[in-house]
Every structure is written in C-alpha cells, then in structure tokens.
N, C-alpha and C positions, 0 to 999 in steps of 0.2 A: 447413766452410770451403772455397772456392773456388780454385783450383790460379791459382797468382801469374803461371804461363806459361798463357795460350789460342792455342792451334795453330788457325789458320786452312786452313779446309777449300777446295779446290779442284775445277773440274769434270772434270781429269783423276784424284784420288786421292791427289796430294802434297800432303802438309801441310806446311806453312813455320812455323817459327817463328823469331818475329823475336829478337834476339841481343841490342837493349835488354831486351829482359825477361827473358833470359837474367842478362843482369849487374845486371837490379834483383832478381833472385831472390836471388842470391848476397851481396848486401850493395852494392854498387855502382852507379854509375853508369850512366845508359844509354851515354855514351859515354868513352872511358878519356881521360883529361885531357893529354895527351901529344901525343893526334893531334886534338883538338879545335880546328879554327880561330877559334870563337867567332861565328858567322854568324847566329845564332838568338839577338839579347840580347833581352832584358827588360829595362824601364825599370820601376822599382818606385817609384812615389811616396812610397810611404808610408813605406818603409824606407828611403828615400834613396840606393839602391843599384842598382848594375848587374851584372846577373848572365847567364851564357848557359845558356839552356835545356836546351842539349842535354848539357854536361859540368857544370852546376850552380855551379859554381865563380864568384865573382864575378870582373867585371873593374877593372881599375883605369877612372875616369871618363875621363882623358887619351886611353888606348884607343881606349874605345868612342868618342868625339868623333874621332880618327882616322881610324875605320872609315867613319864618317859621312860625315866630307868626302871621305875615295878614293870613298865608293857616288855619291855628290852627281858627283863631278868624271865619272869614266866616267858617270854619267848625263847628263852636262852634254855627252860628249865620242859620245855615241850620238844624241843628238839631231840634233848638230851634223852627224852621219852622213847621217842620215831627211833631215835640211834639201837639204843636198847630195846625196841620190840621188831626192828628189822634185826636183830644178831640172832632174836628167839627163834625169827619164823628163818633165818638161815637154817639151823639145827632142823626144826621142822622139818621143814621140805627136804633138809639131805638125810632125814631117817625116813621121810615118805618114799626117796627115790630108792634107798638101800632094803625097804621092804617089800618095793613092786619088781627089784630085781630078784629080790631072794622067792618071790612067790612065779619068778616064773621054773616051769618045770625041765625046759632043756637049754637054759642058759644061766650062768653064773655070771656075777657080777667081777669084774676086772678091777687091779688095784692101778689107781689114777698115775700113778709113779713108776711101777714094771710093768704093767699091761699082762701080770701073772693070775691066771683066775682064782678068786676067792671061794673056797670051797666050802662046804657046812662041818665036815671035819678040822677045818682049820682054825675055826673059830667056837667050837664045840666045849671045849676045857677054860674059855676064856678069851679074852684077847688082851695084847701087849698094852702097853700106855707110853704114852713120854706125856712132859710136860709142852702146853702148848706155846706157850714164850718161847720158850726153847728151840720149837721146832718151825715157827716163825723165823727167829733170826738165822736157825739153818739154812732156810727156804732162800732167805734175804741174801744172804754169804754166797751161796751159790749161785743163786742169776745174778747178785753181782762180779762173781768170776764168770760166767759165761757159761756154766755148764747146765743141764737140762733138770 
C-alpha cells in the first residue's frame, strides 16, 4: 500500500508537502470549513447539487447563484475598465503619431479627410473644434449615403 502523503521532490533538496493531504490522511478535509470561501463549486447534474471542491461541503443554490452574479457584475465592471483604458491609449497613440510627424523636418503631416498638408502655421493661433457626437453622426450619415 502506497503512503496517502507524496512529498514532492525539489532541485534545491526541500521536500514540501502539501497540507490538503495532510488533513485527507487524518480523516478530513483538504480544506477546514471555517475558513473555506467556497470559490471552487461544482455544479453536479446529476445529484442536483452544489457543492465546493475544495471544503467538500454543499452549498445552499441561493449562494452559489449569488456568487455567480458578484463574478458576472466585476466581470461586467473590468471590462467596462479594458473599454475605457483602450479609448485612453487611442488618444495616446494618435498624439504620439501627430508628434513624430510634426518632428519630422521635411514632411508635414496630411489631414486624413482632404489629403491637404497640415502646416505649423495652420495650427499656430489655435485650432478649430466641433463636438465629437456630432462629428460621429456626420461620419455615420455620410458612409451611409455612400460618399467618402
């Protein structure tokens, strides 16, 4: 018969052994039901039951449907993050490309719409503004008529 603890071997000579198998040797749980958050469930079909892996214990359904929507909403609320820190590095990057064109010394930067070069005198006193909602639904209005 095979020892119910395996000690894993290392390249410096410490062995570890792991402390779930400690307390499955002993009669218990791999982990004591006290300090168990319940993070690791199982959805059992067949038993009709919820239970967490790691302290074995079932949960109530109410729970684990709980857990579900708090994982769902912070995943809903990290996204929301990504969304909002790719719009930033948009900006970013298109003020990085507009100052490696303006730093070079015999090319001007082109405006993406007329293909009119942008010159330092053009922009010198200021530059124009619209609003950008605005200038979206222009955009939209127009490739949906077909024009460039």
């Amino acid at each position: 018969m095979t020892a119910p603890i395996q000690p894993l071997d290392f390249l410096q000579g410490t062995t570890v052994v792991d402390i779930g198998d400690l307390r499955v040797a002993r009669g218990r749980t791999r982990r004591a039901w006290s300090s168990c958050k319940h993070m690791a469930l199982t959805y059992d079909t067949q038993e009709r039951r919820v239970y967490c892996t790691d302290c074995e214990t079932d949960v109530e359904p109410f729970d684990a449907f709980i857990q579900l929507v708090d994982l769902h909403a912070h995943i809903e609320a990290r996204i929301t993050r990504l969304r909002e820190a790719e719009k930033h590095t948009l900006i970013i990057r298109a003020g990085k490309h507009m100052d490696e064109a303006w730093r070079s010394r015999r090319m001007a930067p082109l405006c993406p719409h007329c293909r009119a070069a942008i010159l330092p005198e053009d922009v010198a006193n200021g530059v124009a503004m619209v609003n950008k909602e605005m200038e979206i639904k222009r955009r939209s209005v127009r490739a949906a008529k077909g024009g460039a």
